[in-house]
SESE-49660 format. One record per residue (C-alpha): residue number from 0; residue in one letter; chain; y, z, x. Coordinates in Angstrom, 3 decimals, always signed. Each point is the difference from the previous one (the first is absolute). Layout:
BEGIN
R     n   res   chain          v          w          u
R   NUM     A       A          Y          Z          X
...
END
This chain:
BEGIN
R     n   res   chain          v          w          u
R     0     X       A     +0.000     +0.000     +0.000
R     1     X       A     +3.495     -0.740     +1.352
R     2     X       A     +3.033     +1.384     -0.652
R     3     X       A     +3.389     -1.169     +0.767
R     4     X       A     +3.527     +1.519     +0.567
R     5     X       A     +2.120     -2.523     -0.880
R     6     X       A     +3.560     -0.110     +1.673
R     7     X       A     +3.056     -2.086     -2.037
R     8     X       A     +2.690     +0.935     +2.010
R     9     X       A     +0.579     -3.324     +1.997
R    10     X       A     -1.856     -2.034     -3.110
R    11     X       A     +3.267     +1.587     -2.127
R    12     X       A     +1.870     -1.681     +2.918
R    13     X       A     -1.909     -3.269     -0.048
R    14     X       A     +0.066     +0.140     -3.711
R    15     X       A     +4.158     +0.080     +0.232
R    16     X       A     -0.085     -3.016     +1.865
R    17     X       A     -2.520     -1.991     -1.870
R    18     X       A     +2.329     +0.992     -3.303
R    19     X       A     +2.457     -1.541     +1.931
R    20     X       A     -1.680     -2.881     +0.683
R    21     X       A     -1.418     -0.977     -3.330
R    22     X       A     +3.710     +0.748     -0.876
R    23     X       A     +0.894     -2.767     +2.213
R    24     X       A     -2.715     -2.254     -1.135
R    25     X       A     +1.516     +0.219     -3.324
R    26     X       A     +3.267     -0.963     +1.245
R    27     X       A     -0.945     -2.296     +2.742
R    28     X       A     -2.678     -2.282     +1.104
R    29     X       A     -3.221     +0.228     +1.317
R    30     X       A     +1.361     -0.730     +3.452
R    31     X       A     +1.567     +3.515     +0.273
R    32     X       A     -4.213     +0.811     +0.413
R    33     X       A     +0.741     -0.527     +3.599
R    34     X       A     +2.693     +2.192     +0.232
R    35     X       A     -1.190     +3.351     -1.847
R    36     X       A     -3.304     +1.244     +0.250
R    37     X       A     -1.848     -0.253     -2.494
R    38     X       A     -2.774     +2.798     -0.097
R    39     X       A     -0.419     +3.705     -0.653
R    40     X       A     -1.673     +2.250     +2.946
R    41     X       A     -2.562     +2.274     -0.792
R    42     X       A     -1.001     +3.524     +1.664
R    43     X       A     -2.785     +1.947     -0.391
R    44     X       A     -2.018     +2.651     +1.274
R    45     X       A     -3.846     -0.400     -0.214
R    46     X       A     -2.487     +3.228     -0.172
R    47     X       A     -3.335     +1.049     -1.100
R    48     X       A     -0.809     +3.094     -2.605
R    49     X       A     +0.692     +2.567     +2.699
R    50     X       A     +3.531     -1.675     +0.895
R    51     X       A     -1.243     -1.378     +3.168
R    52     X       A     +1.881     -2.729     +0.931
R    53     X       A     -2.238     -3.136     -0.172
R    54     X       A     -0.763     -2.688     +3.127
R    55     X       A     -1.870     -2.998     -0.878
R    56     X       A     -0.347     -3.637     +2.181
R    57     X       A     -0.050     -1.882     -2.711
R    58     X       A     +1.175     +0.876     -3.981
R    59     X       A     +1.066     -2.406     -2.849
R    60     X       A     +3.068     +1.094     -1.949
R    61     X       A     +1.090     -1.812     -3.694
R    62     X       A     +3.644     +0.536     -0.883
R    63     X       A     +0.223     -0.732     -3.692
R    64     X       A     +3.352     +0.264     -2.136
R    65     X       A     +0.373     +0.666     -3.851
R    66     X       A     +2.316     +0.052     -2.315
R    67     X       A     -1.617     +3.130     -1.845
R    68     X       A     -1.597     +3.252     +1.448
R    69     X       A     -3.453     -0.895     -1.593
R    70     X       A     +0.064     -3.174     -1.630
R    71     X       A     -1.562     -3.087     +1.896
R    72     X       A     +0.022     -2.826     +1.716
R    73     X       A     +1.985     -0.116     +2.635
R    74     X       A     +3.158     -1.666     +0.354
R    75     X       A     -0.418     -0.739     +3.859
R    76     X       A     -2.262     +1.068     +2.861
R    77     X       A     -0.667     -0.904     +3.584
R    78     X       A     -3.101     +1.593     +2.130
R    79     X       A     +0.023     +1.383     +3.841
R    80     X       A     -2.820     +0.030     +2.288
R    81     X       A     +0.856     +2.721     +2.257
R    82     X       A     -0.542     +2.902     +2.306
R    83     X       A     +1.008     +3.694     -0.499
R    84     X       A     +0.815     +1.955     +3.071
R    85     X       A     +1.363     +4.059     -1.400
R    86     X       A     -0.117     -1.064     -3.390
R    87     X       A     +3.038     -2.059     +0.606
R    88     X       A     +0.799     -2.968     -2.370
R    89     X       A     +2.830     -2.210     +0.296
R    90     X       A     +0.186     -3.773     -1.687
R    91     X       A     +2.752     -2.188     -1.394
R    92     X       A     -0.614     -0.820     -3.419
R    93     X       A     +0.504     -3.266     -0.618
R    94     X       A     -0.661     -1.188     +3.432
R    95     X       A     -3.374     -1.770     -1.143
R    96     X       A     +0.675     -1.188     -3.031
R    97     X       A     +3.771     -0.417     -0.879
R    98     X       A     +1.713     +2.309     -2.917
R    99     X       A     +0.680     -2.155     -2.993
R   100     X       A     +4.129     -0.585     -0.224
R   101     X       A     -0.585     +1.214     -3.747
R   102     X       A     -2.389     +3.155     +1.024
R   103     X       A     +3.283     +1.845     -0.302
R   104     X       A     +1.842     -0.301     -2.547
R   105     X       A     -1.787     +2.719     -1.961
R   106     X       A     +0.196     +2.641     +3.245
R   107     X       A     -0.353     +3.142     -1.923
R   108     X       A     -3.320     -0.738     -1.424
R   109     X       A     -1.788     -1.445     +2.907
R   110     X       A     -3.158     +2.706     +1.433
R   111     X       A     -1.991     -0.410     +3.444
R   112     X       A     -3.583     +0.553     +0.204
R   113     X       A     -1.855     +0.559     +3.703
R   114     X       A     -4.018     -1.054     -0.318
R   115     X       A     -1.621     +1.256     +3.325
R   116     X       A     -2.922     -2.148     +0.714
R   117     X       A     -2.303     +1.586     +2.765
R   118     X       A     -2.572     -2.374     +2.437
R   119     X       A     -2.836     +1.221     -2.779
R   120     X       A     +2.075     -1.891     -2.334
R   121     X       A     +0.875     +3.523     -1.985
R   122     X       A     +3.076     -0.649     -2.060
R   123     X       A     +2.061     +3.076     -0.226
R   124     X       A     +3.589     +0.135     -1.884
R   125     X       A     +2.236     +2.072     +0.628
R   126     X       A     +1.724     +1.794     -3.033
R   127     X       A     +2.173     -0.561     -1.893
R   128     X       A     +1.947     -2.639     -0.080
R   129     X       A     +3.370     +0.639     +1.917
R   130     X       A     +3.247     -1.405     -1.527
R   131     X       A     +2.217     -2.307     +1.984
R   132     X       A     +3.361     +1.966     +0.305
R   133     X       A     +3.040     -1.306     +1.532
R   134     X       A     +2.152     +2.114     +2.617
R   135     X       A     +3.314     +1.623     -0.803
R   136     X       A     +1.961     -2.988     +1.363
R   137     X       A     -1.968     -2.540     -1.803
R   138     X       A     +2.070     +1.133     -3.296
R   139     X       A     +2.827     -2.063     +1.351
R   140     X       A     -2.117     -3.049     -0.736
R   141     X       A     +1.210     +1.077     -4.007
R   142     X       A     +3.376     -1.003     +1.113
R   143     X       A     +2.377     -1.886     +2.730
R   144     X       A     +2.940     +2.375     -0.280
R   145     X       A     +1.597     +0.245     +3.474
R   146     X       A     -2.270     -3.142     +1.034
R   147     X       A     +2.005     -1.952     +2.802
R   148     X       A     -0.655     -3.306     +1.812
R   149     X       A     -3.011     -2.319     -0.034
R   150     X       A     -0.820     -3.215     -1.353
R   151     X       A     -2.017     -1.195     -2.783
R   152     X       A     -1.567     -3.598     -0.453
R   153     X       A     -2.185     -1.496     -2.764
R   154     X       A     -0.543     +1.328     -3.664
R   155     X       A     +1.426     +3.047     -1.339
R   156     X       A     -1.308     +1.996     -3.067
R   157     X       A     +1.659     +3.009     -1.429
R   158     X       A     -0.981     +1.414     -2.584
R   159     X       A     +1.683     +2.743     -2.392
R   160     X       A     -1.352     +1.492     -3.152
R   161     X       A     +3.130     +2.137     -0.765
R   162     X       A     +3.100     -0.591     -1.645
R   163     X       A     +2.327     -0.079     +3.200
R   164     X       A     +0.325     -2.828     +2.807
R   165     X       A     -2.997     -1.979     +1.214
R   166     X       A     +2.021     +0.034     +3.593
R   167     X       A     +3.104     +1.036     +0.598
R   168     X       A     +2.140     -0.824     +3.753
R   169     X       A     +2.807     +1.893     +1.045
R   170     X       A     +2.445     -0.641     +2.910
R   171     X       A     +3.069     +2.127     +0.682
R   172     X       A     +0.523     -1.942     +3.203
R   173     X       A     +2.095     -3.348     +0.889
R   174     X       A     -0.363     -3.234     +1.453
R   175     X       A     -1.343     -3.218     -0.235
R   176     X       A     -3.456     -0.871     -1.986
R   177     X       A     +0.628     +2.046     -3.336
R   178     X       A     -1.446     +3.036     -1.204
R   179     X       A     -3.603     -1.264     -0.769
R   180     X       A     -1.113     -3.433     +1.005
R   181     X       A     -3.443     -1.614     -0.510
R   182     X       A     -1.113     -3.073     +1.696
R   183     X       A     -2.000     -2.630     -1.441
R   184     X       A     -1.584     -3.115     +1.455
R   185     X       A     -2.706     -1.342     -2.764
R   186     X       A     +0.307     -3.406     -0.950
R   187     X       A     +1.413     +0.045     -3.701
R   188     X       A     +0.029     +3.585     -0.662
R   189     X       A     +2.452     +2.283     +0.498
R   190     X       A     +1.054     +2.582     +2.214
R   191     X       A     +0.821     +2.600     -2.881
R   192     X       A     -1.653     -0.348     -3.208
R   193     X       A     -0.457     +2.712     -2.265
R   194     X       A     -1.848     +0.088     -3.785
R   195     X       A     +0.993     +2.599     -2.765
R   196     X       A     -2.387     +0.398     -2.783
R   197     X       A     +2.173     +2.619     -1.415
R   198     X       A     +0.488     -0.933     -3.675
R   199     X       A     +3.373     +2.296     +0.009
R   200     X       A     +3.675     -0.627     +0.115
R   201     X       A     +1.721     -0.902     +3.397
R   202     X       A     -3.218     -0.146     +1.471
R   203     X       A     +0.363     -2.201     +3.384
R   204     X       A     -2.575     -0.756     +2.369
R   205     X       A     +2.224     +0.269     +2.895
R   206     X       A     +3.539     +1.899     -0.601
R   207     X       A     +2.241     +0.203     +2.697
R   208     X       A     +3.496     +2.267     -0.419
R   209     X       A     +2.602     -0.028     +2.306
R   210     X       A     +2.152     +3.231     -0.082
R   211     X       A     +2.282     -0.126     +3.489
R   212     X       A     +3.697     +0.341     -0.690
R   213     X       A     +0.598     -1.802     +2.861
R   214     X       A     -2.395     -2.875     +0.132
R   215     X       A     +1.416     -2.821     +1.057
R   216     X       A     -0.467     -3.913     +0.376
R   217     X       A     -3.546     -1.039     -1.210
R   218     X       A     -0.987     +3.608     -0.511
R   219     X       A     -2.839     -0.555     -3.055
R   220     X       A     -2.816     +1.932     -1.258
R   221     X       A     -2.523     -2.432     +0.232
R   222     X       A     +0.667     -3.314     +2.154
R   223     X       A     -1.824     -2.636     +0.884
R   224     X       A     +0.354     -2.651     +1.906
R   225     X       A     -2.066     -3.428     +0.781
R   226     X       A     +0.734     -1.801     +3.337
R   227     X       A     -2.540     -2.405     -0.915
R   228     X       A     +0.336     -4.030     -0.678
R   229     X       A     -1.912     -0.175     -3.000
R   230     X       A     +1.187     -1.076     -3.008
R   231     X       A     -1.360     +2.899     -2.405
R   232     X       A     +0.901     +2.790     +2.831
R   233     X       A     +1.538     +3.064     -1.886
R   234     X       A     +1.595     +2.797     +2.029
R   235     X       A     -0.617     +2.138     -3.103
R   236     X       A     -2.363     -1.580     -3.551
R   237     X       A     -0.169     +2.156     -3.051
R   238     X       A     -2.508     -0.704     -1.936
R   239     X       A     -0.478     +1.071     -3.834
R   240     X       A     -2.373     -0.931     -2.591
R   241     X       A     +1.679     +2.298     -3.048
R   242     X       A     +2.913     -0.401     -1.621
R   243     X       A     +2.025     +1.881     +3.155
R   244     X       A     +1.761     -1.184     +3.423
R   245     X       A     -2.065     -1.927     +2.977
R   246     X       A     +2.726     +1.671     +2.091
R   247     X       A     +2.869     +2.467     -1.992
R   248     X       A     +3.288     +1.073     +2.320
R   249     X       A     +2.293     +2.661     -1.410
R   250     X       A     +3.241     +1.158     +2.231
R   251     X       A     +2.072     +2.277     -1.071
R   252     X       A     +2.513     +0.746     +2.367
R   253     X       A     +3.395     -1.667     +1.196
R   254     X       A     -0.560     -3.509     +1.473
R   255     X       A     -4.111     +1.099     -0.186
R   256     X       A     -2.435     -2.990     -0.429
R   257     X       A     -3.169     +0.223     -2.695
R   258     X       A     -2.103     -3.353     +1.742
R   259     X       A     +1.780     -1.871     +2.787
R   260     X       A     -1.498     -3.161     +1.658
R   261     X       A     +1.062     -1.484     +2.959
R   262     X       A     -0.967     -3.729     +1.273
R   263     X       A     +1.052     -2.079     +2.804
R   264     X       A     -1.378     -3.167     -1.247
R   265     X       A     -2.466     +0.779     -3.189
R   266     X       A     +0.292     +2.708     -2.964
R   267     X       A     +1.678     +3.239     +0.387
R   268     X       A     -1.689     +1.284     -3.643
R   269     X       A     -2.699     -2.019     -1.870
R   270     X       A     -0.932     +0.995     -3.364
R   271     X       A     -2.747     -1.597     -2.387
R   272     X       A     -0.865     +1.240     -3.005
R   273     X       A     -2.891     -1.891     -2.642
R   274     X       A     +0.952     +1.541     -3.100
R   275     X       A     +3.736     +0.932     +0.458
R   276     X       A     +2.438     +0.669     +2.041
R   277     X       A     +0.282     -1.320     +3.499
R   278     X       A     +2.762     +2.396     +1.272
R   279     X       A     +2.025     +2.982     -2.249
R   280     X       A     +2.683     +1.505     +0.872
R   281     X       A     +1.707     +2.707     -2.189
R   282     X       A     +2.854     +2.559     +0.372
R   283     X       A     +2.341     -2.037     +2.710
R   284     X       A     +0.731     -3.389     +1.049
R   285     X       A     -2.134     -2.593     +2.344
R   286     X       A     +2.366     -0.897     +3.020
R   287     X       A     -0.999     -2.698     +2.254
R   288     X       A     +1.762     -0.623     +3.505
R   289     X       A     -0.332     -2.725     +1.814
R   290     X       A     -1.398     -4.039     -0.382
R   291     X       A     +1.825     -2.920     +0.366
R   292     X       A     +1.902     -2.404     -2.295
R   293     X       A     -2.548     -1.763     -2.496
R   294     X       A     -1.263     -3.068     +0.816
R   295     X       A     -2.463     -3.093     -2.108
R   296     X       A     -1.840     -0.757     +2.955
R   297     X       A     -0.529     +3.333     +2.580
R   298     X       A     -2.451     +2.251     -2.271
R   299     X       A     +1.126     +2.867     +2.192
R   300     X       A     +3.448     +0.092     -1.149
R   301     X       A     +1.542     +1.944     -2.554
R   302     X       A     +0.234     +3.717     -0.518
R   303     X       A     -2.380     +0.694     -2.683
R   304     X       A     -2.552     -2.941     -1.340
R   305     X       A     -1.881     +0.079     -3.538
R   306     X       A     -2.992     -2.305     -0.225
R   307     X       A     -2.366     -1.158     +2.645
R   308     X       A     +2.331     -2.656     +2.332
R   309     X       A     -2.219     -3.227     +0.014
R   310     X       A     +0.218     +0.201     -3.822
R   311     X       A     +2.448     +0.740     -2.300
R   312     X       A     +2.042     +3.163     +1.015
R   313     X       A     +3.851     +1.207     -0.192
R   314     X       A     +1.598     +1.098     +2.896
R   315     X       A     +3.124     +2.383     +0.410
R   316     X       A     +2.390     +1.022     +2.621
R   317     X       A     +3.449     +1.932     +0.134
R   318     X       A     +1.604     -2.478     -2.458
R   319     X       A     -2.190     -2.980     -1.049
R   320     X       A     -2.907     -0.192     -2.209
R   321     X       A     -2.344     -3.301     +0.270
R   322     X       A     -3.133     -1.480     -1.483
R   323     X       A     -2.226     -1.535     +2.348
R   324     X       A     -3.382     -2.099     -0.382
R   325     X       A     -2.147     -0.620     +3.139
R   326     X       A     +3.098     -0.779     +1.950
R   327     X       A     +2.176     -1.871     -2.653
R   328     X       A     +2.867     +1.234     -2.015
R   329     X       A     -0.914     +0.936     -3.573
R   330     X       A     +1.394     +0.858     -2.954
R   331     X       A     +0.712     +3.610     -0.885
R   332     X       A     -0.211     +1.264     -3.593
R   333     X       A     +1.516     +2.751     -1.647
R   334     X       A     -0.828     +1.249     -2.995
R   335     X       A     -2.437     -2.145     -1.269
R   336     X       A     -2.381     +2.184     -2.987
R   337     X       A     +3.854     +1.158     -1.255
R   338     X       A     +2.252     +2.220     +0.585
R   339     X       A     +3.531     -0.927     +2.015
R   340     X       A     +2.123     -0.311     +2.922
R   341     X       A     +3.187     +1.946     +0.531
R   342     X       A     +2.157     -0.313     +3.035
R   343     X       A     +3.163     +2.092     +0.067
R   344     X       A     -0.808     +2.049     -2.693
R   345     X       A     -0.332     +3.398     +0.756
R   346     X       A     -2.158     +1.695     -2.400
R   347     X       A     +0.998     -2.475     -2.873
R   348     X       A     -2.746     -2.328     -1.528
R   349     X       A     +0.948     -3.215     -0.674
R   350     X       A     +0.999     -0.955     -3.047
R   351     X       A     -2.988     -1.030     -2.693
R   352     X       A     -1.036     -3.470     -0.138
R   353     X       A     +1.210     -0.533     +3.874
R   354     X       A     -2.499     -0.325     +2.874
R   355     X       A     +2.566     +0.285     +2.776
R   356     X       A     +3.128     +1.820     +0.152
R   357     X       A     +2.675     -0.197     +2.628
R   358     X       A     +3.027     +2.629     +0.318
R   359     X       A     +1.978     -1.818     +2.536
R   360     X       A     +0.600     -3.932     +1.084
R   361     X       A     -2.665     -2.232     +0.839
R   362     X       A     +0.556     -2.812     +2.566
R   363     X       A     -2.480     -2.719     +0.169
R   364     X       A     +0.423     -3.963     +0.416
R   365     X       A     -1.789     -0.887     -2.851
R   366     X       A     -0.696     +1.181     -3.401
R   367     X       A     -2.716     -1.647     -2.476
R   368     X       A     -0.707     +1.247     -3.312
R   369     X       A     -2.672     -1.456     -2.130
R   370     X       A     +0.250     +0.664     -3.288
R   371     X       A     -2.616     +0.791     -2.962
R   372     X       A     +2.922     -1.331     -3.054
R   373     X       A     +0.914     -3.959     -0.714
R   374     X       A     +2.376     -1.843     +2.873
R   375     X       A     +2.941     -0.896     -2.169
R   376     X       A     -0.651     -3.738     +0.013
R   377     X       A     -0.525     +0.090     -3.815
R   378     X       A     +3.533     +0.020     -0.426
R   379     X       A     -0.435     -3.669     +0.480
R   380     X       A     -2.015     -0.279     -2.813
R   381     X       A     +0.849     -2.268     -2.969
R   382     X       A     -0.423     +2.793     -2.036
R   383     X       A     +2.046     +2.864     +1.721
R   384     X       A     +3.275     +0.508     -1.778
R   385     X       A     +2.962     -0.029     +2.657
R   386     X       A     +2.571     +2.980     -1.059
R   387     X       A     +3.489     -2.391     -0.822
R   388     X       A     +3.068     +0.845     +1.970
R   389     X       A     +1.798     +0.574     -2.998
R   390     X       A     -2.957     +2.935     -0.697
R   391     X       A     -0.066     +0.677     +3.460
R   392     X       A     +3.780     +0.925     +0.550
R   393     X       A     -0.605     +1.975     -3.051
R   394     X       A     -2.528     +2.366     +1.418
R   395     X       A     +1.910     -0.009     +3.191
R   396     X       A     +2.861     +1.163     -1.571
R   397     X       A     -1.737     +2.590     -2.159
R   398     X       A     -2.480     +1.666     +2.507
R   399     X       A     +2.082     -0.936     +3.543
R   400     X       A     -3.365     -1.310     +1.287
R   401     X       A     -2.202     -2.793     -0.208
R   402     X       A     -2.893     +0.051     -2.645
R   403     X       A     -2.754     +1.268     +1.383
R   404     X       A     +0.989     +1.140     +2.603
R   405     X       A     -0.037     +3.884     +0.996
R   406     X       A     +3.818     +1.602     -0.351
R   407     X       A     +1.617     +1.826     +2.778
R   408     X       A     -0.864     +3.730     -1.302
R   409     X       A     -3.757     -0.981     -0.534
R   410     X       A     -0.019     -2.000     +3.390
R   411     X       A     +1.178     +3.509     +1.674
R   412     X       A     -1.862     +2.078     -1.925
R   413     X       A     -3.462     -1.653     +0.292
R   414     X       A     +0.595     -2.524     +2.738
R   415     X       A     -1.403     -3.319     +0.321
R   416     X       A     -3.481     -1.504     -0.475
R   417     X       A     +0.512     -2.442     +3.354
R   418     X       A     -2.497     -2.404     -1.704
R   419     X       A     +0.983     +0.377     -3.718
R   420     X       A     +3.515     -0.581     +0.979
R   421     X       A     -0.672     -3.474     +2.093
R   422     X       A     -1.709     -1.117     -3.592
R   423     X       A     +3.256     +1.226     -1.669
R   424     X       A     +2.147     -1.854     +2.453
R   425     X       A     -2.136     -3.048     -0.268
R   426     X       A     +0.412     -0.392     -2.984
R   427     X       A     +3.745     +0.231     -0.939
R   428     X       A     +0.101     -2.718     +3.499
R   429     X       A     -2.465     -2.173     -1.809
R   430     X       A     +2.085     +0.544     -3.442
R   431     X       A     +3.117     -1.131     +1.918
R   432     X       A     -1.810     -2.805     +1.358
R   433     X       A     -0.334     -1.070     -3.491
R   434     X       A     +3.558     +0.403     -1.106
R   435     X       A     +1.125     -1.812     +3.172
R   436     X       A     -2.292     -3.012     -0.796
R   437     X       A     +1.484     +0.107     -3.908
R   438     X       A     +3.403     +0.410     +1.097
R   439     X       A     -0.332     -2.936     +2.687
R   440     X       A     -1.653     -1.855     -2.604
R   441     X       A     +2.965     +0.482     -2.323
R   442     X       A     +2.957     -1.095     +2.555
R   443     X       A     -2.489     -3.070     +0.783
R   444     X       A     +0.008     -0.815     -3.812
R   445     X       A     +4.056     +0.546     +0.126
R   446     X       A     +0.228     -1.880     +2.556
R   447     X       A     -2.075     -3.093     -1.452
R   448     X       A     +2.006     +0.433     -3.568
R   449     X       A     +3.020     +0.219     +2.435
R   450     X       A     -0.813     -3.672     +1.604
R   451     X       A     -0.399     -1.241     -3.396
R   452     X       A     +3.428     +1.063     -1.506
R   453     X       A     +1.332     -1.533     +3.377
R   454     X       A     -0.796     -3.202     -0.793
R   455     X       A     +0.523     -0.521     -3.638
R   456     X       A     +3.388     +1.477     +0.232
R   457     X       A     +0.823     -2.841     +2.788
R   458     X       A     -0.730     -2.386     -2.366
R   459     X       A     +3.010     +1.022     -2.019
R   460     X       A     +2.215     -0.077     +3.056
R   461     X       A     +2.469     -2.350     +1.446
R   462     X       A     -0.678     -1.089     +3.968
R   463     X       A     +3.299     +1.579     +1.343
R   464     X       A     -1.059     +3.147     -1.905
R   465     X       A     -3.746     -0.633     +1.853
R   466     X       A     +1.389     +0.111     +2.728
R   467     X       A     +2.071     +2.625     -0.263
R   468     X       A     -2.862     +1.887     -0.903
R   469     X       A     -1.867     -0.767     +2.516
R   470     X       A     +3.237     +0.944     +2.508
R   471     X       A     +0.098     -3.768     +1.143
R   472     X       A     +2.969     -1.812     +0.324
END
């Protein structure tokens, strides 16, 4: 029968670091194996029924792990072949076969068993089951408060069952590279990403606040940026499949900034949205700085640009707006399900029946109106009754205006229709026309009656006096 004193106090030291290094395996990859041991040493003490110490050439030893005091099978084991000199034993666990990275994660129900296997092939087991504890140090593993320095590469996976924080970074310090920066190289991922399956208000799967008084230029909660060439590089891509924000800025302070985007050459901020809106922006104003005058042909030019550039799109800068198509001038439409256009008006609406009002002058070269009513060319109808002169002086002289024609007071009052009054013009020119052609036609018909009188009166005349009438001598 053997017995065995069992010493933990270097295993509790062991056992620190191996908590440390499945730690790191959690946050790292598995290339920090060749950095941080990974085993746990074992000590023992090896004696017979009397409490003599035991010496043996040649013993077997199983070390078996559990995760319950009594229940079985085993959740790893390796076997020794061995000899005992004072009833030492010594071994690295894990130096046979490797620890599993995920042997660990459940530390405070793991148990070690010891089988003793003698050269008569005797099994003995030495009982009970001890419980893998950790050292007093290992508790910091819980938590990286005070933590400083070191780098981490490859995945990272924390995880948080409580209400606060998954991870929270704080840096009282100054200087250049930010408070918490993360560095990502996979090709079409991301470099932060974060996923909130809270089903709460404000929840946010990353949330960055900025709360230094005297943070100055660029000075964000979260920033990203993307040095990259690619054409779908984002330095920071929100991502939301409710009915929230892909990304949602809020400043509140003087001169603060909720989302600002900076690019050299492509998109500061890019928003898509498939069910509704692209980009919202609510308690402030949107100020853009910057661009260049805009231009038909240069798709870069412009301040702010509305529409995809090889297509149809609208483009804006400090004081012009244009419609584009691939490159070519287009036409740009206001107003086109209703509705209608004021310029000059401060908060009046135009006046009902009117599309476009103007408070002010307009100056343009050229002015066409097309009309929905009749052209007045029926006034040369055979049928169309032309007003007499004699009625017409009437009126005149009654009303002090032309009939049909809007008076003075109504004319200031309610203006002029420009196209109604070109018909009304028209048609007292084309209504003079007329009386010009009757009245010529009259003095023609005087004249020819004239003619006529002429020469029957010379009939009754003497020469001399034909002469003299004529003024020839």
């Amino acid at each position: 029968m053997y017995y065995s004193k069992q010493h933990f106090a270097g295993c509790h030291l062991v056992i620190r670091l191996l908590v440390l290094t499945v730690s790191i395996m959690i946050f790292t990859s598995t290339n920090a194996s060749a950095d941080i041991p990974r085993m746990i040493n074992y000590q023992g003490v090896l004696t017979d029924a009397s409490g003599d110490v035991i010496s043996q050439a040649s013993i077997t030893i199983n070390f078996m792990i559990y995760d319950d005091s009594l229940a079985i099978p085993h959740v790893w084991t390796e076997s020794i072949l061995t000899s005992i000199t004072d009833g030492q034993i010594s071994h690295n666990l894990g130096s046979i076969a490797p620890l599993p990275d995920t042997l660990f994660t459940r530390i405070d129900e793991l148990f070690l068993e010891v089988q003793v296997i003698d050269t008569g092939g005797v099994t003995q087991i030495l009982e009970p089951r001890t419980r893998l504890v950790s050292s007093g140090y290992a508790f910091r593993v819980s938590t990286i408060d005070s933590a400083s320095g070191g780098t981490v590469t490859g995945e990272v996976s924390i995880l948080n069952n409580s209400d606060n924080y998954t991870l929270t970074v704080n840096n009282d310090g100054y200087g250049g590279g930010g408070h918490f920066q993360i560095h990502g190289l996979a090709n079409a991922n991301a470099a932060v990403y974060g996923i909130s399956e809270a089903g709460e208000d404000m929840a946010c799967a990353i949330h960055g606040v900025l709360t230094g008084e005297t943070a100055g230029w660029e000075s964000a909660a979260i920033k990203g940026e993307n040095y990259g060439e690619g054409l779908s590089g984002a330095g920071v891509f929100g991502l939301h499949y409710g009915g929230g924000y892909g990304v949602h800025g809020k400043g509140e302070g003087e001169g603060a900034n909720g989302v600002w985007g900076y690019a050299e050459t492509g998109i500061g901020i890019h928003g898509t949205s498939l069910y509704d809106k692209s980009g919202y922006f609510s308690g402030g104003r949107v100020q853009i700085i910057g661009g260049t005058d805009a231009s038909v042909i240069d798709n870069t030019s412009g301040m702010l640009v509305v529409g995809v550039t090889s297509y149809e799109n609208i483009v804006m800068d400090k004081n012009e707006i244009m419609a584009r198509n691939g490159g070519a001038v287009s036409t740009l439409h206001l107003q086109t399900d209703g509705g209608t256009v004021a310029i000059g008006l401060q908060g009046i609406t135009p006046p009902a029946g009117y599309v476009l009002a103007v408070d002010g002058k307009a100056v343009m070269e050229e002015v066409e109106v097309q009309l929905s009513q009749d052209w007045p060319d029926y006034v040369f109808d055979d049928d169309y009754r032309l007003t007499p002169l004699d009625e017409l002086a009437d009126e005149i002289k009654e009303n002090g205006h032309l009939p049909g024609m809007p008076s003075a007071h109504e004319a200031e009052s309610n203006g002029i229709a420009l196209g109604e009054m070109q018909t009304l013009l028209l048609t007292k020119v084309e209504e003079l026309t007329l009386h010009l052609i009757a009245m010529d036609q009259r003095v023609k018909n005087l004249n020819n009656e004239n003619e006529i009188l002429k020469k029957q009166l010379s009939k009754y005349m003497s020469p001399n006096e034909n002469e003299n009438k004529d003024g020839v001598k």
